[in-house]
C-alpha positions as CSV (number, residue, x, y, z in Angstrom):
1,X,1.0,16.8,52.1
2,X,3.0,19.7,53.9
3,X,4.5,22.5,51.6
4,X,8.1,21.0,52.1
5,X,6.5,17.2,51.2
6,X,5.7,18.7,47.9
7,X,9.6,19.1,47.3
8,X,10.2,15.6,47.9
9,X,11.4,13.4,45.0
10,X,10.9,10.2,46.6
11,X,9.1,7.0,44.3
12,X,10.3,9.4,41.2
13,X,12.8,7.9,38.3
14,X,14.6,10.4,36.8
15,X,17.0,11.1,33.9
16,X,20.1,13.9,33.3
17,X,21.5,14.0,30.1
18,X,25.1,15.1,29.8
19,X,25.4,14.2,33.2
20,X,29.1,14.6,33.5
21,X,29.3,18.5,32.8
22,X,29.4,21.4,35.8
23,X,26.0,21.9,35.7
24,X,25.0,18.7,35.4
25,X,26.7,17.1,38.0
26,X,25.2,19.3,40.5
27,X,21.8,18.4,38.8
28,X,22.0,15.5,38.9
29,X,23.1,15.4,42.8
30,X,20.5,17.6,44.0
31,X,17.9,15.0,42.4
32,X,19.0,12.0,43.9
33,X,19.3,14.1,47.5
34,X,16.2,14.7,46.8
35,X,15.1,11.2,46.7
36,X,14.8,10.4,43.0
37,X,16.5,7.3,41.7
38,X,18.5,9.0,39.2
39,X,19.8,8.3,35.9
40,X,23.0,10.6,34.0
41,X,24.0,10.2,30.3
42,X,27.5,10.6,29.0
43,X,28.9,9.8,25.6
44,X,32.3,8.1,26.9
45,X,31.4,4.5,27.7
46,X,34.9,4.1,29.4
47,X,34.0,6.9,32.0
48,X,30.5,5.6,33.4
49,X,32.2,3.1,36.8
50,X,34.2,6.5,37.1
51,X,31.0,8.7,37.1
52,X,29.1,6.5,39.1
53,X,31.9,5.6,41.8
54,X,32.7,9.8,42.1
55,X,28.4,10.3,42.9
56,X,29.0,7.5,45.4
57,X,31.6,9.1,46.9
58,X,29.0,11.7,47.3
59,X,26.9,9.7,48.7
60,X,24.1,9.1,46.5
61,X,23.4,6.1,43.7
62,X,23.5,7.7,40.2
63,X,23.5,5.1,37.5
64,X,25.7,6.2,34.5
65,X,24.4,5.3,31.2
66,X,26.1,5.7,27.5
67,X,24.0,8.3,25.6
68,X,24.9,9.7,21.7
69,X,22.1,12.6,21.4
70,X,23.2,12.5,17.8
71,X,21.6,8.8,17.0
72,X,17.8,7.9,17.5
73,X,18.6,4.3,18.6
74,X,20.9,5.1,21.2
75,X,17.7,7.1,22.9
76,X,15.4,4.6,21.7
77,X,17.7,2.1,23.9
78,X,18.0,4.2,26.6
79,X,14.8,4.7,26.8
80,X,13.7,0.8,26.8
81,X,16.4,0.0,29.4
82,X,15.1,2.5,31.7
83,X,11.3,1.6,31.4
84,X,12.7,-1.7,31.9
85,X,14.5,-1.1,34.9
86,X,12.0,1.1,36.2
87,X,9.0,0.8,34.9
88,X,8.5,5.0,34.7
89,X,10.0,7.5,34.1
90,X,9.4,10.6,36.1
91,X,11.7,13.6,35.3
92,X,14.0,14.6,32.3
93,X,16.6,17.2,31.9
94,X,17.8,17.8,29.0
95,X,21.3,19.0,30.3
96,X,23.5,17.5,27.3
97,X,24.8,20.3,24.7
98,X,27.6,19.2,22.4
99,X,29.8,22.6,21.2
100,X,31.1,21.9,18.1
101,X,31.7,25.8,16.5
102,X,34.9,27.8,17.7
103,X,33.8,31.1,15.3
104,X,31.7,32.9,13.1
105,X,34.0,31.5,10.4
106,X,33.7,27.8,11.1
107,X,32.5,26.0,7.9
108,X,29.0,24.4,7.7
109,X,29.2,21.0,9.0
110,X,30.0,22.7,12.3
111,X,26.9,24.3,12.1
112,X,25.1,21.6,11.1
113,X,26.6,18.8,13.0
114,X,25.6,21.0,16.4
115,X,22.2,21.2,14.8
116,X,22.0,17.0,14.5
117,X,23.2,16.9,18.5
118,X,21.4,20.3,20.2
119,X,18.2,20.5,17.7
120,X,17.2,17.0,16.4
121,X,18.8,15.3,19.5
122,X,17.1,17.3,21.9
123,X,14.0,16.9,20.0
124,X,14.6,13.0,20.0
125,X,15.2,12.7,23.7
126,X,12.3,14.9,24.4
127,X,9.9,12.9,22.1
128,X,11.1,9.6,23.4
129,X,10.6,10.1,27.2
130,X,7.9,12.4,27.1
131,X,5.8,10.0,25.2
132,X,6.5,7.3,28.3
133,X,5.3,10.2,30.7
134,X,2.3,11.2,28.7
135,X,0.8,7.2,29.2
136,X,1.9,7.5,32.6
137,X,-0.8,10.8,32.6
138,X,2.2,12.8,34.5
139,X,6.4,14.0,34.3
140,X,8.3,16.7,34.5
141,X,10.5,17.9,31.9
142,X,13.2,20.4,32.1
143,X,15.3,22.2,29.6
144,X,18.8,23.5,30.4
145,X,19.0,26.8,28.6
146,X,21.3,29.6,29.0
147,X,21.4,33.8,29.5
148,X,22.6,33.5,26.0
149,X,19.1,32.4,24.5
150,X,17.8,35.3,26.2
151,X,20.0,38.1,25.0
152,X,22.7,38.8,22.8
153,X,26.5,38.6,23.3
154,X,28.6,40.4,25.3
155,X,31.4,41.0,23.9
156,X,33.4,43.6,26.4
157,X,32.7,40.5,28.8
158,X,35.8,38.6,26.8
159,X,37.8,42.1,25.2
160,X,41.5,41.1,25.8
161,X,41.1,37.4,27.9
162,X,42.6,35.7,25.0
163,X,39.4,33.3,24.8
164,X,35.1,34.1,23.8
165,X,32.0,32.8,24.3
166,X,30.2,34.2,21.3
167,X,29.0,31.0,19.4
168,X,26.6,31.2,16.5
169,X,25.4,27.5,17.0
170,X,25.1,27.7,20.6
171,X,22.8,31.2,20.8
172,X,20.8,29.7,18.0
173,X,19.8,26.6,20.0
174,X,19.7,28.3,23.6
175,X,16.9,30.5,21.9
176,X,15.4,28.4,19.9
177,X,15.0,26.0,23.4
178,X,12.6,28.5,25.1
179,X,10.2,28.1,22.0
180,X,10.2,24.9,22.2
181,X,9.9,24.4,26.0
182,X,6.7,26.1,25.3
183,X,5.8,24.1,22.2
184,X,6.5,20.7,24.6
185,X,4.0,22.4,27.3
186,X,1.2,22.9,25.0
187,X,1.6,19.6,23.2
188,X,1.9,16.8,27.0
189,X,-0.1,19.5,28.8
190,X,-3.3,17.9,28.5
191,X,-1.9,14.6,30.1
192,X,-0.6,16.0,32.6
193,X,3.2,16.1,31.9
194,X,5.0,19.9,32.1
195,X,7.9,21.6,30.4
196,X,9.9,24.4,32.0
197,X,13.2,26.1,30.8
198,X,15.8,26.7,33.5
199,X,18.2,29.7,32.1
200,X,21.5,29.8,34.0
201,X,24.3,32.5,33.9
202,X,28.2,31.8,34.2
203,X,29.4,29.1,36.7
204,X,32.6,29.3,38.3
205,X,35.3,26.9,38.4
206,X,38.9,26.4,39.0
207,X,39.4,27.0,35.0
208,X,37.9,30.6,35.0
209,X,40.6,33.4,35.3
210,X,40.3,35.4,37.6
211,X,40.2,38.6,35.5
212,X,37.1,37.4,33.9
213,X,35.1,36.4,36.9
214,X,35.4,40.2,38.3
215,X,34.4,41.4,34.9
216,X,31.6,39.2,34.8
217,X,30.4,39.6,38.5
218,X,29.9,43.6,37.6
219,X,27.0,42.2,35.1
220,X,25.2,41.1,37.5
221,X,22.8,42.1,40.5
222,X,24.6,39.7,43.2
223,X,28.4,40.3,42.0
224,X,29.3,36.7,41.4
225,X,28.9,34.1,39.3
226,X,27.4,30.9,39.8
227,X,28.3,28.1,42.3
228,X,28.1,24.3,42.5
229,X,24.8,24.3,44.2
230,X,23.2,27.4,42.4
231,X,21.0,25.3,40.3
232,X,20.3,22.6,42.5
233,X,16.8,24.7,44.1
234,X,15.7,25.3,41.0
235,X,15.8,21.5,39.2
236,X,14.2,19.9,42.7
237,X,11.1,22.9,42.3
238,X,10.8,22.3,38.8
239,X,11.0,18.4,38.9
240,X,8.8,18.3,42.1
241,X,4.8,18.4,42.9
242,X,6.0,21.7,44.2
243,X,5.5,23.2,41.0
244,X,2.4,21.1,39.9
245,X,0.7,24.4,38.3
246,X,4.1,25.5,36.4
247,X,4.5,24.7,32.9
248,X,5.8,26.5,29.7
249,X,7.7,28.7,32.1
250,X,11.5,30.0,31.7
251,X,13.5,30.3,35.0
252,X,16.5,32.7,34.7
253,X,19.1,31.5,37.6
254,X,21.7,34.2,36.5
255,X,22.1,36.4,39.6
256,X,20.4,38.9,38.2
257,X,22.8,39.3,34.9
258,X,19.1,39.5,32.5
259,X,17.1,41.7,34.4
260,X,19.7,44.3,34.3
């Protein structure tokens, strides 16, 4: 196999959660260009002909499947329908993150309903299909995390935009998700499945003033924040036998913003 055969997704299954989002969208694009028969997770069962028909539009078959993170037998059932279907599954991403804090102030259940979705969910999900890879004796797994679980908040970055980004919930988890990416490696290492942590900084889109993009691009090394296709390297590597020696790892794909 050539270097650039390694990349190739081709005979893989694989699975997005919280498919539907900026960055997973493009994840889940670049893995089914990449040859994977790919599966996304959304928790609106009235949007998944919509999802699928805007992929195909695309030009690529991604099957849209109805996924609440928050409840064990909706991944147990995913999970069944997809070995069913497929008989394997090859890759996850764990892309789905529900944000249900506005402040510091918030009361509890905020707190603890984002732990139910982004802690126990993710742990579900994780559990569930990395079981199914470790008696397959191989997978890939990959965690979405963020800049935010690798340092703290910036607040200049918001100072007079009318809006923040500074979520208790959401830098708990984000941290918290590189510990346990390398918790997941130790435990499937030894059959052969991997864990890696993909860490991305701001994406663009038509919703992001202007005003705080050009703050933002000043933080980091290639003045601009991400694109549509800025993660889309990165998840093919990871999920690919181009990376077969690469587990436990955390990927920062943040223009730089960290390593300031």
């Amino acid at each position: 196999m050539s270097v650039l055969q390694s990349f190739s997704l081709e005979g893989k299954t694989a699975l997005v959660t919280g498919g539907a989002g900026l960055y997973g969208r493009q994840i889940a694009l670049a893995l089914a260009r990449a040859g994977a028969r790919t599966n996304m997770t959304t928790r609106s069962r009235e949007r998944l002909s919509e999802l699928e028909e805007s992929f195909g539009r695309q030009g690529v078959a991604v099957a849209a499947h109805e996924l609440d993170q928050e409840l064990e037998e909706s991944v147990l059932e995913l999970r069944d329908r997809l070995v069913a279907v497929h008989g394997r599954i090859d890759i996850l991403v764990n892309n789905a993150v529900a944000r249900t804090m506005g402040s510091w102030d918030d009361p509890l259940e905020a707190f603890d309903k984002s732990m139910r979705i982004n802690a126990t969910g993710l742990f579900a999900v994780t559990r569930a299909f990395g079981d199914v890879m470790a008696a397959e004796g191989s997978g890939s797994i990959i965690n979405i995390g963020s800049i935010q679980g690798m340092v703290g908040p910036d607040e200049w970055l918001y100072k007079d935009m009318g809006f923040h980004g500074c979520f208790p919930d959401y830098f708990y988890h984000k941290g918290g998700m590189l510990n346990f990416t390398r918790f997941v490696a130790s435990h499937y290492g030894p059959r052969n499945v991997r864990c890696n942590c993909i860490s991305p900084g701001g994406l663009a889109s038509h919703r992001t003033p202007d005003a705080f993009q050009a703050r933002y691009n000043e933080r980091t090394m290639l003045g601009r924040m991400a694109g549509e296709e800025d993660l889309a390297g990165s998840v093919v590597f990871l999920s690919s036998d181009a990376s077969a020696y690469v587990t436990g790892a955390n990927l920062p794909v943040d223009g730089g913003y960290t390593a300031k």
